[in-house]
C-alpha positions as CSV (number, residue, x, y, z in Angstrom):
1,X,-36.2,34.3,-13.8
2,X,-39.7,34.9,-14.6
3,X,-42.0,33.2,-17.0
4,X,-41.6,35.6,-19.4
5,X,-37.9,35.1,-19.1
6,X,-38.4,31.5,-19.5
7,X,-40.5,31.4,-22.8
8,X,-38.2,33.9,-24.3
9,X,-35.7,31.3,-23.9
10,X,-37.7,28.7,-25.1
11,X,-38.8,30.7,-28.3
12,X,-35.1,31.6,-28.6
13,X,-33.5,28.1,-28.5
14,X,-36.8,27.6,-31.5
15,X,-35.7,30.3,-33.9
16,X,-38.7,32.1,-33.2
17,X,-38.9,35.7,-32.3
18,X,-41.9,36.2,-29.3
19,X,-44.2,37.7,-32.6
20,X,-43.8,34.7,-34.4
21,X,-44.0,32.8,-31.7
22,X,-47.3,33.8,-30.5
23,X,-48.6,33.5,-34.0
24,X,-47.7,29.9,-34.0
25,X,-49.7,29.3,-30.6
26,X,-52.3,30.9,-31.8
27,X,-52.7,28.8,-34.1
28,X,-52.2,25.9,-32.1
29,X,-54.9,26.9,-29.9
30,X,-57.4,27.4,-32.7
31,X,-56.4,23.8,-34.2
32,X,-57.4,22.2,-30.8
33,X,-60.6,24.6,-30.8
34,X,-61.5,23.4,-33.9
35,X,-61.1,19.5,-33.0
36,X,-62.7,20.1,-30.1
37,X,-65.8,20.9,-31.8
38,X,-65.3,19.4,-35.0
39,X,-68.5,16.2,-35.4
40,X,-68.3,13.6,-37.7
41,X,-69.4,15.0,-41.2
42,X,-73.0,14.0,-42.4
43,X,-73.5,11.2,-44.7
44,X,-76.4,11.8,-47.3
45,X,-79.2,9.0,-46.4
46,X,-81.2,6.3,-49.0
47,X,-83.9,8.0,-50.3
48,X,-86.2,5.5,-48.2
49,X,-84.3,7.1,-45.1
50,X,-84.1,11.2,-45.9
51,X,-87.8,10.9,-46.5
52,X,-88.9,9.7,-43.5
53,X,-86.5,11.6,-41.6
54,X,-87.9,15.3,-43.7
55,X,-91.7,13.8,-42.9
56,X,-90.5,13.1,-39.0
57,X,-89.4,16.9,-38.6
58,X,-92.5,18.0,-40.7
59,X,-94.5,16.6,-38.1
60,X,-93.1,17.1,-35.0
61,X,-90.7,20.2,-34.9
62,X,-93.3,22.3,-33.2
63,X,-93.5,19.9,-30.6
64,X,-89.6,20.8,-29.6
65,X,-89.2,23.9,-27.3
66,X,-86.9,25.9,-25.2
67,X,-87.2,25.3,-21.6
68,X,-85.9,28.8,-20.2
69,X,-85.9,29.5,-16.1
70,X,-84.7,31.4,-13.7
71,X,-83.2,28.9,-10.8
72,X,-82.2,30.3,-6.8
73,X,-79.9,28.0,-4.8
74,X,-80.3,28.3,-0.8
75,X,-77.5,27.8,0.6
76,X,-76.6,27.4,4.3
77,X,-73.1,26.0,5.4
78,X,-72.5,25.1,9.0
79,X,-76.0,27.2,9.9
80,X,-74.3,30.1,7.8
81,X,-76.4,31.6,5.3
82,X,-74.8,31.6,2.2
83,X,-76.0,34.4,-0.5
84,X,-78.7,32.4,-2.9
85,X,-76.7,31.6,-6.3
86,X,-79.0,32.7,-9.3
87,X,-78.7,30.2,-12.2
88,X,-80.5,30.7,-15.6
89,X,-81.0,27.8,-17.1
90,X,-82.0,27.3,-21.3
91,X,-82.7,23.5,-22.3
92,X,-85.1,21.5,-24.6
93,X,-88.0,19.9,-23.6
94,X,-91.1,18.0,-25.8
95,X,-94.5,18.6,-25.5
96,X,-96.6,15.8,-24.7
97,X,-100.4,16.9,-24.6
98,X,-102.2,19.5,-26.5
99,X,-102.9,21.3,-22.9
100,X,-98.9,22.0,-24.0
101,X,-97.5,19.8,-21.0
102,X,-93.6,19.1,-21.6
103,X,-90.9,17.0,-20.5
104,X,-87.7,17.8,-19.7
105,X,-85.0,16.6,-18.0
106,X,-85.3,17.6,-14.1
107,X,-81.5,16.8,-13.1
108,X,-80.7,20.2,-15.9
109,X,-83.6,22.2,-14.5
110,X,-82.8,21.4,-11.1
111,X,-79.0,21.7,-10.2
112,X,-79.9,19.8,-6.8
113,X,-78.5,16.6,-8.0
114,X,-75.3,17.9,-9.1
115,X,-75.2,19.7,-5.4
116,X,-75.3,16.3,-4.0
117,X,-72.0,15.1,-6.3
118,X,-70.4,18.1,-5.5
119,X,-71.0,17.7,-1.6
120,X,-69.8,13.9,-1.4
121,X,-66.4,14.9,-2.7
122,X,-66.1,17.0,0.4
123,X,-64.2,16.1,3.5
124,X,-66.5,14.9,5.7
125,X,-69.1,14.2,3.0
126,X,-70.3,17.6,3.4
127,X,-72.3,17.4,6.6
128,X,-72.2,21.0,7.1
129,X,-73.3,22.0,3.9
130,X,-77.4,21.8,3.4
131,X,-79.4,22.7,0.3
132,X,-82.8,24.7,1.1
133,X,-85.9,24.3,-1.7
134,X,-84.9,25.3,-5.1
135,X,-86.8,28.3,-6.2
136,X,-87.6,28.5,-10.0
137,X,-89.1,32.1,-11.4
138,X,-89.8,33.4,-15.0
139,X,-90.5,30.1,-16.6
140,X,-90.9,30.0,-19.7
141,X,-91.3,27.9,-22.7
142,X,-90.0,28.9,-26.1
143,X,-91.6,27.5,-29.4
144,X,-89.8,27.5,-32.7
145,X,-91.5,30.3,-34.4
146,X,-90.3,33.0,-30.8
147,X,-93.3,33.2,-28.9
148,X,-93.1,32.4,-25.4
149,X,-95.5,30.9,-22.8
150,X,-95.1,31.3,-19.3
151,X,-94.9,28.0,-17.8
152,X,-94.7,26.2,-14.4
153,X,-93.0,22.8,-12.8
154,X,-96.3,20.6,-11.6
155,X,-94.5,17.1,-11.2
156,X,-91.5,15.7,-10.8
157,X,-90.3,12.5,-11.3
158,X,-86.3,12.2,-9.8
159,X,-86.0,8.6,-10.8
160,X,-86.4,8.9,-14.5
161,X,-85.5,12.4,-14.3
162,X,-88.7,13.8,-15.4
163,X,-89.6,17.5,-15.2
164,X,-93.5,17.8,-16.6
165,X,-94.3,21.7,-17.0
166,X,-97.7,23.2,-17.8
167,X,-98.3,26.4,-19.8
168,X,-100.0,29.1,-17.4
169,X,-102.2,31.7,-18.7
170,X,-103.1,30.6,-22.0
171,X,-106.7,28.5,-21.2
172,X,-108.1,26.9,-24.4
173,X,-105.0,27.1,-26.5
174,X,-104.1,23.7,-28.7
175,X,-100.0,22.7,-28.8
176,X,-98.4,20.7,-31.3
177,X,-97.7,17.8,-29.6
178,X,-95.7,14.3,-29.3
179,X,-98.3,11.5,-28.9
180,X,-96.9,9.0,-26.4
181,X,-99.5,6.5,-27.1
182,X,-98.2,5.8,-30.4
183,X,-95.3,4.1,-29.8
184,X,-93.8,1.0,-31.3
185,X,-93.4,-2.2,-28.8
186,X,-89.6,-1.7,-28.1
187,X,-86.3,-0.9,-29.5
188,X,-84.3,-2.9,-32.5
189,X,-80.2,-2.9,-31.4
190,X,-78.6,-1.1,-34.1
191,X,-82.1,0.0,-35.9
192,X,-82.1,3.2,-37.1
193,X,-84.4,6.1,-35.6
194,X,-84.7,9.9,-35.8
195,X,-83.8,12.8,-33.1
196,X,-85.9,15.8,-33.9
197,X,-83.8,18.6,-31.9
198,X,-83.5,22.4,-32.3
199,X,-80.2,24.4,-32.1
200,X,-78.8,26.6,-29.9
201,X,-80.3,30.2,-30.1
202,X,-77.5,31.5,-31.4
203,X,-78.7,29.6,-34.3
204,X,-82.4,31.1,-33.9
205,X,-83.5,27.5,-32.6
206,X,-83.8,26.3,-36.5
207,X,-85.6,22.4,-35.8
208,X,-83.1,19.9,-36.9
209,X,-83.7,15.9,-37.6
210,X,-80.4,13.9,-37.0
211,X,-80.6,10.0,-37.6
212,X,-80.3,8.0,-34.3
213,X,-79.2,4.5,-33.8
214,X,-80.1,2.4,-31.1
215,X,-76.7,0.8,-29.7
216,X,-78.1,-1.4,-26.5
217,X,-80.7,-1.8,-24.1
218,X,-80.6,-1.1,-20.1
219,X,-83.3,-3.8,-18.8
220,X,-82.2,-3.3,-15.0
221,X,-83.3,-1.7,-12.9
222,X,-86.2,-0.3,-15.4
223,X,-85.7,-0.5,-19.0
224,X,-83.7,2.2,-21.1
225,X,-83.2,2.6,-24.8
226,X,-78.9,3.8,-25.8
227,X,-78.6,6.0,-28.7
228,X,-75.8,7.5,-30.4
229,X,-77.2,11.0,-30.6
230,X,-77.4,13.4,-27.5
231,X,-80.5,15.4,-27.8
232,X,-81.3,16.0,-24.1
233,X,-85.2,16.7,-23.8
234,X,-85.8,15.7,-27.1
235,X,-87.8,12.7,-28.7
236,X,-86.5,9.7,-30.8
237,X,-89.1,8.3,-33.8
238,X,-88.6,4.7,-35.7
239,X,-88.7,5.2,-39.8
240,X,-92.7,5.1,-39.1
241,X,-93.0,8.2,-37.3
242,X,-94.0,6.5,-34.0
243,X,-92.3,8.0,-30.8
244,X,-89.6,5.5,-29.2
245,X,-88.9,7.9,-26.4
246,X,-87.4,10.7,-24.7
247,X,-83.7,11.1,-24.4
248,X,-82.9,12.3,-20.5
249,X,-80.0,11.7,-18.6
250,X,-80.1,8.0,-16.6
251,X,-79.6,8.7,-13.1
252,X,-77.5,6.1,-10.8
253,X,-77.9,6.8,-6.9
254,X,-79.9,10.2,-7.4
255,X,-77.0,11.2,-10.1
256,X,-76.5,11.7,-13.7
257,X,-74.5,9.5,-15.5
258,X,-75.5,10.0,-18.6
259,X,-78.1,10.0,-21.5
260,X,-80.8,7.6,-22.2
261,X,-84.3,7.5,-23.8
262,X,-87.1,6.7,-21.5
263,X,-89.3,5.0,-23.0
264,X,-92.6,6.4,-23.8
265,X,-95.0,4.1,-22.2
266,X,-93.2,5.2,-18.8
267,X,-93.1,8.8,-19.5
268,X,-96.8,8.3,-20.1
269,X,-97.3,6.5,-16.8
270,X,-95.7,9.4,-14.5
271,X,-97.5,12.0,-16.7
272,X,-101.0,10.4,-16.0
273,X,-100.2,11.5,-12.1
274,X,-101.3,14.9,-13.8
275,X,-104.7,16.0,-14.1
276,X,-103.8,18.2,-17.0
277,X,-103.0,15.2,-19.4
C-alpha cells in the first residue's frame, strides 16, 4: 500500500473526499504559518513615551544601515579541497563615527563560528575538516534613503562579536551617526528603552522605533545589558535619547548563544583600536 493509498483511507474513514481534504490542510498549514509569525500586537504608549520614542527615530534612523556582503567559505576535508561555498549575507549594522564606521555583529558576517558548532557535533570532533580564511567581496553598506557605499572589514573583535567596517572611496563625506560617548551610566531592570531598527527590504528598509525593556544584567564575565526586543546590529536609547548599547549576539566559548546589548563604553574601547574613529 502506498502513501497515497494510506491517506485515501484516512480521508475516507473522515468523510472527506481527497479535494476536500486537501482544502482542509491547507488550511491547516496556513493557520500554523500564521502563528508562526504572528507578534504580540502593539500597545499605543503615554504620550510622555510615543514622543520620545518619534524624537529617538527622528534622530537616529540614518544611523541604521544594511550591512550587505558577499562571503567565500574554504573548505578542505581530510586535505580534500572542497568547492568554496558562496554565502551572501544582508544584516543591520550602526554607524558610530561621522568617517561612517559601523558595527555589526561579526558572528552574522562571518559564518566561521557557526563552522565551529557544526564541526563539534561531528564524530571525531571534526578533526578532518579545516576552515581556510574567510573571503568577503562586494561590501557594501546600505543607508535608508538606497544609496550604497562600498565598505570594508578593518577590525574585529570575536569576544564581543564586533565587526567595525569603514566606508571606502568616499573621502570627506559626513555620516549620520550614533554617538557612543553619550551614554547614560548603566541599565535600570525593567526600565524602558527604544530599538531604532529598519525592516526587511522587502519592506524597502522603512526605519522603525520599537520600545525595549531591559529584563536583566550579565555582569560575568564582562557586563551585558538583556532586552526584550531582537534588533541584531541595532542600537538601544533610554527615554533621553542617550545610547545604552548595541544589541549583538553574546558569545559563550567562541559561539552564539544569543542576543545581548554591549554596552557602549566597550564598543567605544575596541573601536578606538581604529585610527579612523
Amino acid at each position: 500500500m502506498t502513501g497515497l493509498d494510506v491517506a485515501r483511507e484516512v480521508w475516507g474513514s473522515l468523510g472527506l473526499t481527497p479535494d476536500r481534504a486537501m482544502k482542509a490542510l491547507t488550511r491547516f498549514f496556513l493557520i500554523l504559518i500564521a502563528f508562526a509569525f504572528a507578534r504580540p500586537a502593539a500597545q499605543a504608549l503615554p504620550d510622555a513615551a510615543a514622543t520620545a520614542g518619534r524624537l529617538i527615530l527622528r534622530h537616529n534612523a540614518d544611523a541604521v544601515v544594511a550591512v550587505k556582503a558577499t562571503v567565500i567559505l574554504k573548505v578542505t576535508m581530510d586535505d580534500h579541497y572542497v568547492p568554496p561555498q558562496e554565502n551572501k549575507v544582508d544584516i543591520l549594522g550602526t554607524v558610530i563615527a561621522p568617517t561612517g564606521l559601523t558595527v555589526a555583529s561579526l558572528s552574522s558576517i562571518d559564518p566561521r563560528a557557526l563552522f565551529e558548532v557544526f564541526r563539534s557535533k561531528m564524530q571525531g570532533g571534526g578533526s578532518g575538516l579545516q576552515l581556510g580564511q574567510t573571503e568577503f567581496n562586494d561590501i557594501k553598506l546600505r543607508f535608508g534613503d538606497g544609496t550604497e557605499v562600498a565598505a570594508k572589514i578593518v577590525w574585529r573583535d570575536a569576544d564581543r562579536d564586533l565587526a567595525f567596517l569603514a566606508p571606502t572611496g568616499t573621502p570627506g563625506r559626513t555620516y549620520a551617526f550614533v554617538n557612543l560617548g553619550d551614554a547614560p551610566a548603566g541599565a535600570v531592570v525593567l526600565a524602558d528603552y527604544y530599538e531604532v531598527s529598519r525592516m526587511p527590504e522587502g519592506l524597502l528598509r522603512a526605519a522603525v522605533v520599537r520600545p525595549a525593556t531591559v529584563i536583566g544584567i550579565i555582569e560575568r564575565p564582562r557586563r551585558l545589558f538583556l532586552v526584550d526586543t531582537e534588533g541584531l546590529g541595532c542600537p538601544i536609547f533610554d527615554p533621553q535619547g542617550h545610547v545604552l548599547g548595541i544589541m549583538l549576539h553574546f558569545m559563550t566559548k567562541g559561539v552564539p548563544s544569543g542576543n545581548a546589548v554591549v554596552p557602549a563604553g566597550d564598543i567605544a574601547d575596541s573601536a578606538s583600536q581604529i585610527s579612523q574613529l
